[in-house]
Structure formats: structure tokens, C-alpha cells
KEMI-846930 format. One record per residue (C-alpha): x, y, z. Coordinates in steps of 0.5 Angstrom, whole numbers, plus 500, padded with zeros to 3 digits. Layout:
<recs>
XYZ ...
</recs>
This chain:
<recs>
537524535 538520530 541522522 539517516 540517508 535514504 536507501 536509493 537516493 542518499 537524501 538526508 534525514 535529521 530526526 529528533 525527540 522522544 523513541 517511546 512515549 510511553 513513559 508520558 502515556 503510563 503518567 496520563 493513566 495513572 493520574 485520570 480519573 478511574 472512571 475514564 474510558 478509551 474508546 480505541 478506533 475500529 482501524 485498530 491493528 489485530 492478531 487473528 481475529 483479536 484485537 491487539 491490547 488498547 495499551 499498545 497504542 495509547 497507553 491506555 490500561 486495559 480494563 479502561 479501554 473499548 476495542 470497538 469492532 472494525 468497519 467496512 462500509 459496504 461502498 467501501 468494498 463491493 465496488 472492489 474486485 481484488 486481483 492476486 497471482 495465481 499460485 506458483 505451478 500456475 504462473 509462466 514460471 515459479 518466480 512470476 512476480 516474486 520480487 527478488 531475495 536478497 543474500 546475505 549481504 542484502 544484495 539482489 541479483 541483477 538479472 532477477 531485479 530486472 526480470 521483476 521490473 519488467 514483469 511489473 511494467 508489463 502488467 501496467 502498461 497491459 492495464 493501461 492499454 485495457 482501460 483506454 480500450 474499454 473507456 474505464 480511467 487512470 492507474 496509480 501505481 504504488 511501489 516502495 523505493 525510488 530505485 523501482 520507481 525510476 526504472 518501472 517509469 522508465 519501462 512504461 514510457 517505452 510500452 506507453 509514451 511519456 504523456 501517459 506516464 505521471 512519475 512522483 520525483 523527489 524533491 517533488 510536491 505530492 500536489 504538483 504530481 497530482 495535478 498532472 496526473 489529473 490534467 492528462 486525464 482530464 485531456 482524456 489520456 489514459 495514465 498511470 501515476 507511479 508513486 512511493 512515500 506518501 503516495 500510500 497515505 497521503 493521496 486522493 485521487 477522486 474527481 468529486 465536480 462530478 456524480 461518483 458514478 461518473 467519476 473515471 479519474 482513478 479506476 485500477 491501483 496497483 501494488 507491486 509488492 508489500 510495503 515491508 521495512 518502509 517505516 524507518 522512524 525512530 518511533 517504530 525503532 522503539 517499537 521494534 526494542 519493545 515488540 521484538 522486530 518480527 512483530 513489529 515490522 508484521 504490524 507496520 507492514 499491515 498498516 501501511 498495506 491499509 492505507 494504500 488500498 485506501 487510495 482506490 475509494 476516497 467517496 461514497 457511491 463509486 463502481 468498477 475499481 479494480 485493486 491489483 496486488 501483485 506480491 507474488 511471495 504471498 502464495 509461498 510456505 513460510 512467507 508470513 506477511 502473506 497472512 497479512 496480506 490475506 487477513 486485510 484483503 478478506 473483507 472484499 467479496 469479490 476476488 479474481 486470480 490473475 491470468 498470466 
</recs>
């Protein structure tokens, strides 16, 4: 049992039950069947090009499991061009797009928080303001606190007006927020949707009472940093005890990376996306979680760097 308040806003959490299952799992395998076989799925996490243990998830014994290789459907990327910062001699300055460092008491400075929140809207709103010229469709913007959220929303309505930008509030069903988004867009406005949460997960934002060739509703999405120490559930706390929190964190910050880019092709048949990840430490020696970054985005043929 555990009881938490979230970061920005204090909100209140009660969780309860098992950290790790896997006690129950090692008890399902050792009474099955020998001949029993897991077939474990092709969104698998990996290590490099292997595969991490089927018993990493599931419980499952390895020589009882089948890693099936992963699965990029061709409609899921080819109508895809990722955009990525230029390298750091390359950029208006070395910390473009860099979100801050924290010391050692795990503050930021003020100065640096703000200039990273200002170069994000700007590089919003300028998408925004692109897509109306040239009749493409709606930004989603993803971010990792309400805290950035709030204040990048803020930025945007001053450069682009309130009509066209939609922001997810707290306390504020996902479904609600959507329908917004989707009304403006469907007044022909051109408007971005700033999200945290289960924005990364739990989102569609696809227009299917139309051909998907026709379908504009959702064109650019924009990840403004990585999802890095989003997990905070009690599952992963265990997971952190077991793996060892480098690694643990490495493999959840994969996995909510995935599901993000998942926002951008929801069906089969789309053109024209543009997925925009602006973590501007990937580039940087000895920021490992750019080799995530990098490993998940090499299966998109075309990529571009960001000119300033």
C-alpha cells in the first residue's frame, strides 16, 4: 500500500496490492503442462538487437517461450518523416532545446526552464502556423508534467489565440479534451492539443467518417522531451529493486516512447505525418536514453534534421 501526491499539482494517489508477481507467475509455470509454450508478443522490449528473456515479463521459463520477431507494417511507417535537432555546433546555441539539468537538490534554474519552454512554443506555434499555410491538420503535442504543460499552453495562446489552442486539464476527462480538439478542427481551425498522462496511451485522434487519405484531423506530433521517471507505480518500484533503476527506467522510458509515437497512425492508408521529437540531449555523449530514442525511431526510413 502505498500513498503519493503528484509532482506539479499535489493530487493524491492510493495504491494498493501486489509490487511483484512474480511469485504467482513462477507458481503458473512450474504447474503447466511442459509442453506449454508462450508466444511472447513482437512489442517485446529489447537490448540492442536481442530480445530481452520471455521471463521478464510473463514469468515465462525460457526454454517455454517464443520471442516472435517485432513488426513494422509498412502503413505504419512510410507515411512518417521524423524530425530530430540538429547537432549541438549546429544549433542557435549549445543548449537548444536541451530541457534543463537539475542539481543536486533536484532544482532547475528559472532562467533555463523558461528559455526551454519558450523555444518549445515557439516551435509549436511555427508548426501550427506552417500547417494552415499549406491546408495539412492538427498538432498533438505531448509533454510530461502539468507543470510544462500549463505554462507551454500559456506561450501558445499568446502567439496563436485560445481557439487554437485545446489543453488537457486535470481532473479533465481525456474524451472531453478530445472532442474539442476535434470540434475546432472540424470548424477548420488549425489547433494544437497539449497533453500529459494518458495522452501518450490512451489517444486516437483519427478521423475515420472519412477516406484515410482525406483524413487531416491529426497531421504533426510533437514530443517535446522523453518520457523519462513518468512511471511512478508500485509495479515498476519492484521492477527498479529487481533490474536495478538504470535499467529499469532505460526499458519504461522505451516503452512509453512507443506508445506515444503511436498517437501519430491510428489506421491504415494515411499520408503525410510528420512526427517531431525535439529531445535536444539525444545528440549529447553520455545521454544514454538517446540510444533509446535512436533504436526506436530507426525503423522510419525517412528522417530530416531540424533547421533552426
Amino acid at each position: 500500500m502505498r500513498v503519493s501526491w503528484s509532482p506539479d499539482l499535489s493530487w493524491p494517489s492510493f495504491e494498493t496490492g501486489r509490487m511483484d508477481v512474480s511469485a504467482s507467475l513462477d507458481f503458473l509455470w512450474n504447474n503447466v503442462a511442459e509442453r506449454s509454450v508462450c508466444a511472447v508478443p513482437p512489442c517485446s522490449p529489447r537490448r540492442g538487437s536481442i530480445p530481452l528473456k520471455p521471463s521478464f515479463d510473463s514469468g515465462v521459463r525460457p526454454r517455454r517461450g517464443i520471442v516472435l520477431p517485432p513488426v513494422h507494417p509498412a502503413w505504419v511507417t512510410q507515411p512518417v518523416e521524423v524530425r530530430i535537432p540538429p547537432a549541438p555546433e549546429r544549433r542557435p546555441h549549445e543548449e537548444w532545446l536541451n530541457y534543463p539539468r537539475r542539481d543536486s537538490d533536484g532544482q532547475q534554474s528559472a532562467l533555463a526552464l523558461r528559455r526551454w519552454i519558450e523555444e518549445i512554443a515557439d516551435y509549436v506555434a511555427g508548426i501550427v502556423i506552417h500547417n494552415e499555410a499549406h491546408q495539412r491538420g492538427g498538432v498533438l503535442l505531448l509533454l510530461t508534467s502539468h507543470a510544462d504543460r500549463m505554462a507551454i499552453a500559456e506561450h501558445l495562446v499568446g502567439r496563436l489565440g485560445s481557439d487554437a489552442v485545446v489543453s488537457q486539464e486535470p481532473g479533465r476527462p481525456l474524451e472531453i479534451t478530445k472532442n474539442e480538439f476535434m470540434a475546432r478542427r472540424a470548424q477548420g481551425i488549425y489547433a494544437v492539443m497539449v497533453g500529459v498522462g494518458n495522452c501518450w496511451t490512451g489517444l486516437d485522434l483519427s478521423n475515420r467518417s472519412i477516406a484515410p487519405e482525406k483524413d487531416r484531423l491529426l497531421t504533426d506530433l510533437v514530443i517535446a522531451r522523453l518520457p523519462i521517471g513518468t512511471n511512478r507505480t508500485l509495479t515498476h518500484l519492484a521492477r527498479k529493486r529487481r533490474m536495478g533503476t538504470h535499467a529499469a527506467e532505460m526499458l519504461a522510458t522505451a516503452i512509453a516512447l512507443r506508445q506515444g509515437i503511436g498517437r501519430l497512425v491510428r489506421r491504415q492508408g494515411l499520408s503525410g505525418r510528420v512526427l517531431h521529437v525535439l529531445e535536444g540531449r539525444a545528440s549529447n555523449p553520455g545521454f544514454a536514453y538517446g540510444r533509446v530514442m535512436e533504436r526506436i525511431l530507426g525503423i522510419y526510413p525517412n528522417r530530416q534534421i531540424i533547421r533552426p
